[in-house]
ChimeraX commands (.cxc) that place a marker at each C-alpha (Angstrom):
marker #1 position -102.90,-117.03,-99.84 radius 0.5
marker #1 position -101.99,-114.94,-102.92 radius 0.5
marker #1 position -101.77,-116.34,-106.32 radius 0.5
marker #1 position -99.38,-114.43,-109.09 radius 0.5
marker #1 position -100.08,-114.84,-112.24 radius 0.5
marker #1 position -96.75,-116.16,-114.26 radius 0.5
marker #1 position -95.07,-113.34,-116.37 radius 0.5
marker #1 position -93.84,-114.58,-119.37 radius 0.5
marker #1 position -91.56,-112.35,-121.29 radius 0.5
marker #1 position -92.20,-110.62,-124.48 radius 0.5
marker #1 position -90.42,-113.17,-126.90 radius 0.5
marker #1 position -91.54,-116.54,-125.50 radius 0.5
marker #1 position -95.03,-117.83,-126.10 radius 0.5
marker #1 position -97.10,-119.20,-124.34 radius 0.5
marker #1 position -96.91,-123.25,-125.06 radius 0.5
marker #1 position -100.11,-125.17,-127.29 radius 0.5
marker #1 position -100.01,-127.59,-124.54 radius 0.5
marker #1 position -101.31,-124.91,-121.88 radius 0.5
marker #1 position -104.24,-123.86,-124.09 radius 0.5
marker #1 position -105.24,-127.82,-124.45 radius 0.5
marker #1 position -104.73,-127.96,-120.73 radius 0.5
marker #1 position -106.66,-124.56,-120.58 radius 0.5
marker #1 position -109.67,-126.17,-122.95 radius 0.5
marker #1 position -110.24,-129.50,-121.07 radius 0.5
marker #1 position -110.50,-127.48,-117.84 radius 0.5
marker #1 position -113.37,-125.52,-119.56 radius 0.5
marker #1 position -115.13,-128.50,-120.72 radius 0.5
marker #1 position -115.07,-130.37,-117.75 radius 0.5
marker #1 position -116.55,-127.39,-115.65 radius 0.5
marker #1 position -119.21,-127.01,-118.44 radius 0.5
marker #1 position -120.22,-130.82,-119.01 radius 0.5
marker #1 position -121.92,-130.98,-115.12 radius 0.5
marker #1 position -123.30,-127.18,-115.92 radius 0.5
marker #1 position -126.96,-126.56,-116.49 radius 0.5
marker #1 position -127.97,-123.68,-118.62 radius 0.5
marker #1 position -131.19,-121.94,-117.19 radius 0.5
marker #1 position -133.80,-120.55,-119.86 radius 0.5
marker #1 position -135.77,-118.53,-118.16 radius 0.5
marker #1 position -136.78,-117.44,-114.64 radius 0.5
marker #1 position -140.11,-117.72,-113.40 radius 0.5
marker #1 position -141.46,-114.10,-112.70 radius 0.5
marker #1 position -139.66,-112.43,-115.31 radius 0.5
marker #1 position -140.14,-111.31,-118.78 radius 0.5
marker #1 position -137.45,-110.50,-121.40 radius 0.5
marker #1 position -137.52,-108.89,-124.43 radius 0.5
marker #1 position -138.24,-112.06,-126.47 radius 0.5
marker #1 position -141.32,-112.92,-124.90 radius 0.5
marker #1 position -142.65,-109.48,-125.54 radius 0.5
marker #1 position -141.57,-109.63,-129.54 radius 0.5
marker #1 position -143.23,-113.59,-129.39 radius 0.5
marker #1 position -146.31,-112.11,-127.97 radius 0.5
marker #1 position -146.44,-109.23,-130.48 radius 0.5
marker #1 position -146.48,-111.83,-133.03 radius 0.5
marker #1 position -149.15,-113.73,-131.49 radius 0.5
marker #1 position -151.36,-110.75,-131.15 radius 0.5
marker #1 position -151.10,-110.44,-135.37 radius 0.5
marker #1 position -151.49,-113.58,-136.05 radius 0.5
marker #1 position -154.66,-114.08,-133.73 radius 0.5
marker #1 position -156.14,-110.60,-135.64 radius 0.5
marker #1 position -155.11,-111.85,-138.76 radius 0.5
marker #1 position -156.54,-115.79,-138.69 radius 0.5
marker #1 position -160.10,-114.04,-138.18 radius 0.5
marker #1 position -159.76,-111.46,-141.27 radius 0.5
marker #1 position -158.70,-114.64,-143.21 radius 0.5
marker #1 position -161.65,-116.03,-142.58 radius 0.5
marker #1 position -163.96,-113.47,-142.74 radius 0.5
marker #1 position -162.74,-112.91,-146.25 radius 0.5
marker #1 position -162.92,-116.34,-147.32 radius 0.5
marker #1 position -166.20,-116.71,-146.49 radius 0.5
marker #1 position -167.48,-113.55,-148.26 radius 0.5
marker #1 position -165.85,-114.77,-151.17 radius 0.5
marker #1 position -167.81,-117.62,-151.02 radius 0.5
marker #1 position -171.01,-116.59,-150.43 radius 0.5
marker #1 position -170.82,-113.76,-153.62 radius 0.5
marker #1 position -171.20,-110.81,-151.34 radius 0.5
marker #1 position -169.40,-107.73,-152.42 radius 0.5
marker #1 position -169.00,-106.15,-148.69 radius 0.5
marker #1 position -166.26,-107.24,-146.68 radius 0.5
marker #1 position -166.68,-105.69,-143.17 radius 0.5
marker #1 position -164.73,-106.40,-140.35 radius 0.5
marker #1 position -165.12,-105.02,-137.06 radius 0.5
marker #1 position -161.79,-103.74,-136.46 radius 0.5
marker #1 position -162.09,-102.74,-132.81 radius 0.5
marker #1 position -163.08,-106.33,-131.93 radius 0.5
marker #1 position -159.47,-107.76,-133.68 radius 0.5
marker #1 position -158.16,-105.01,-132.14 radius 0.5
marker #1 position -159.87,-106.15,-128.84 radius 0.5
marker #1 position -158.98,-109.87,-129.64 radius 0.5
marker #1 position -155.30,-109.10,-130.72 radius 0.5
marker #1 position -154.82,-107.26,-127.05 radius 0.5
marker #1 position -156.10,-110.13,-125.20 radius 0.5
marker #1 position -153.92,-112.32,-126.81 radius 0.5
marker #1 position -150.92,-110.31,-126.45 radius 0.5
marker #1 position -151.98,-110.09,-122.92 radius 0.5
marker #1 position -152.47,-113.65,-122.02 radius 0.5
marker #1 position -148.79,-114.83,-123.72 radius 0.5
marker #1 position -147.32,-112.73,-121.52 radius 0.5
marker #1 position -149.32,-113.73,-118.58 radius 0.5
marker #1 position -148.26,-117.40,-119.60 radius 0.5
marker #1 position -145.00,-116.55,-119.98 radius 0.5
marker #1 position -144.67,-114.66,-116.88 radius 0.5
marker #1 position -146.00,-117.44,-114.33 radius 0.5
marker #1 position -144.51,-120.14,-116.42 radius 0.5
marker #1 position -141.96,-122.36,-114.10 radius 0.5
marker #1 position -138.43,-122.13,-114.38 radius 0.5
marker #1 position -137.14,-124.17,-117.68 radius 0.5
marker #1 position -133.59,-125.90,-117.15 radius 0.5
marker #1 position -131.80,-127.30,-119.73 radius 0.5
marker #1 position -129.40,-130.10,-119.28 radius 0.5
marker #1 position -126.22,-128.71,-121.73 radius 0.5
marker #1 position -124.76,-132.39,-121.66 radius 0.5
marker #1 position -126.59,-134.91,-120.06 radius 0.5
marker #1 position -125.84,-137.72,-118.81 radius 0.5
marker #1 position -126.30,-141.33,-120.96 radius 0.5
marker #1 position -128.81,-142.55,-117.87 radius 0.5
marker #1 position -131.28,-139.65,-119.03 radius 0.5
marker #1 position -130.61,-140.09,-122.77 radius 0.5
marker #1 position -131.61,-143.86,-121.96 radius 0.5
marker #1 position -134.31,-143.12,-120.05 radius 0.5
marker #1 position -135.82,-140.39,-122.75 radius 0.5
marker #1 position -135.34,-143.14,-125.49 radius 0.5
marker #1 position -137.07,-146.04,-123.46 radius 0.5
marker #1 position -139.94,-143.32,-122.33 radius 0.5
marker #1 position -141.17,-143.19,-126.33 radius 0.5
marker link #1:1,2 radius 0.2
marker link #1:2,3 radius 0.2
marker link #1:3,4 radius 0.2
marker link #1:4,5 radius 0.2
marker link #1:5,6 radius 0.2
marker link #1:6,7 radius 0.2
marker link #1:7,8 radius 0.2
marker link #1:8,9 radius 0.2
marker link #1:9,10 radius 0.2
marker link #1:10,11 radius 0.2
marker link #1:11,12 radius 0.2
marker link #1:12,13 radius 0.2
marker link #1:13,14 radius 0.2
marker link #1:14,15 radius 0.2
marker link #1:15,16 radius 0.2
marker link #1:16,17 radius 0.2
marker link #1:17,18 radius 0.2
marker link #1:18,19 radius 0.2
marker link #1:19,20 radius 0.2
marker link #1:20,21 radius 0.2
marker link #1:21,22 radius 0.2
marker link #1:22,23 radius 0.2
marker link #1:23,24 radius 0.2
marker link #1:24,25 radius 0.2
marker link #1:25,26 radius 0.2
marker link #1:26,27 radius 0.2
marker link #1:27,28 radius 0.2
marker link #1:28,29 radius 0.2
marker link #1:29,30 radius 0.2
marker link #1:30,31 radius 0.2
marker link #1:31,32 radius 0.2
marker link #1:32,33 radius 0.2
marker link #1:33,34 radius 0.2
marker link #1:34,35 radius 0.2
marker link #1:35,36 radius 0.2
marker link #1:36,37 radius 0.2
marker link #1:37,38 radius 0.2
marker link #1:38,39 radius 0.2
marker link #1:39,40 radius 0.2
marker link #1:40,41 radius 0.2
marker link #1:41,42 radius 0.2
marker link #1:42,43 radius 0.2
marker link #1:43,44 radius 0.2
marker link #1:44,45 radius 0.2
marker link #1:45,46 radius 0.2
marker link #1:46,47 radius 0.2
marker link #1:47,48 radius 0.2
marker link #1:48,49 radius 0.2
marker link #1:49,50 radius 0.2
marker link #1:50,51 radius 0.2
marker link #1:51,52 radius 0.2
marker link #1:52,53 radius 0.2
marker link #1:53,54 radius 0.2
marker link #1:54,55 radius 0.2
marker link #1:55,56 radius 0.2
marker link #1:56,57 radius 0.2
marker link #1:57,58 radius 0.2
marker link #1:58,59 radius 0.2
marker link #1:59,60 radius 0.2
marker link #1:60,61 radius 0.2
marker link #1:61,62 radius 0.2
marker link #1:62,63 radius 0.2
marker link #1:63,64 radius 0.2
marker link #1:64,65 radius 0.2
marker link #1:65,66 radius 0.2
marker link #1:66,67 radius 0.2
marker link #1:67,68 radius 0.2
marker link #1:68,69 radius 0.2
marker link #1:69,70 radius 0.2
marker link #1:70,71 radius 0.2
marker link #1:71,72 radius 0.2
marker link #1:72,73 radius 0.2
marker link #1:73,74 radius 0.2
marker link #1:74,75 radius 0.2
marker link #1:75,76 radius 0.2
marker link #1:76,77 radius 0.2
marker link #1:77,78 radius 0.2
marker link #1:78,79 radius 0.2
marker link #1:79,80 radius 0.2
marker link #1:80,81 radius 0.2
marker link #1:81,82 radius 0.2
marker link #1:82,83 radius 0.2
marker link #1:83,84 radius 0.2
marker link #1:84,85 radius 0.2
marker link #1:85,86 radius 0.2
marker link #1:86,87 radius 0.2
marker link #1:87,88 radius 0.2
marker link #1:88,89 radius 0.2
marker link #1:89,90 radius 0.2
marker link #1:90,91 radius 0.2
marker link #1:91,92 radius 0.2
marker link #1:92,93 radius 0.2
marker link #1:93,94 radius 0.2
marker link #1:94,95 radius 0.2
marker link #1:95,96 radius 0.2
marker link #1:96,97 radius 0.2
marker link #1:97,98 radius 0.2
marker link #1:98,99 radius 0.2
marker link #1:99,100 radius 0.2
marker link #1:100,101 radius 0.2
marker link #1:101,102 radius 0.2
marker link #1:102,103 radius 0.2
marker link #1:103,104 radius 0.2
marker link #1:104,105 radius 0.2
marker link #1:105,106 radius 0.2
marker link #1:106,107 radius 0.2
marker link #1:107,108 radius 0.2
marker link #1:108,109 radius 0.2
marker link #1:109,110 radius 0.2
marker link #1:110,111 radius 0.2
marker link #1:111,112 radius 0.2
marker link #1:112,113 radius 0.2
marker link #1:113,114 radius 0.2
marker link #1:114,115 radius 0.2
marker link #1:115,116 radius 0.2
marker link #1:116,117 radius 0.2
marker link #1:117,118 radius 0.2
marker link #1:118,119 radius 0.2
marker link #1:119,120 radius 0.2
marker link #1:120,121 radius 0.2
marker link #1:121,122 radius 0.2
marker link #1:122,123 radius 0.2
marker link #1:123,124 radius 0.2
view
C-alpha cells in the first residue's frame, strides 16, 4: 500500500493545528524511548580526550607534591624524574581507556516512569 504525501498549493499554509498534532506525536514516541550512552566495546572520541586529561592530572598531582615537599624541607633542588610521570601518566591514560572500553552498556531512562522516580526516592 502506497502512501502520498498531501500537496498543498503554494498560497495555503499548512494549519498550527497539524504542527501541534505533529508535536504530540513526537513526544509520545519519545516519552517510552531510552537514550543509550555508550556501547560496551567501543570507544569514542570523548573517552580518549577524558583519558588525556587523566593522564595530566595523574603526572601533575605527583610534581605538586614533590614540590611542596622540597619547599618544606629548605632544599634548593627540585628533581623530578620525568620518565617515571611520563611512565605513570601512560599507564593512566591506558587504564581509563581500558575501563572505559569493557565498561557495560549505560542506558538512560529520557522520561521515566513515576514507579522508578518512587522507587529512587524511597531507595535513599
Amino acid at each position: 500500500m502506497e502512501t502520498r504525501l498531501k500537496q498543498y498549493p503554494p498560497q495555503q499554509s499548512v494549519s498550527i493545528d497539524i504542527i501541534f498534532k505533529l508535536a504530540e506525536r513526537n513526544q509520545l514516541i519519545t516519552k517510552n524511548m531510552k537514550e543509550i550512552v555508550s556501547q560496551q566495546f567501543s570507544l569514542s572520541i570523548r573517552d580518549f580526550l577524558k583519558g588525556a586529561l587523566v593522564a595530566v592530572l595523574s603526572a601533575i598531582v605527583p610534581i605538586v607534591n614533590a614540590a611542596i615537599l622540597s619547599y618544606q624541607t629548605a632544599e634548593a633542588n627540585f628533581t623530578m624524574p620525568w620518565t617515571t610521570m611520563g611512565i605513570v601518566s601512560l599507564g593512566a591514560f591506558v587504564a581509563y581507556i581500558a575501563k572505559n572500553f569493557l565498561e557495560p552498556t549505560k542506558v538512560i531512562d529520557l522520561k521515566p516512569s513515576e514507579f522508578k522516580v518512587e522507587q529512587v526516592k524511597n531507595a535513599q
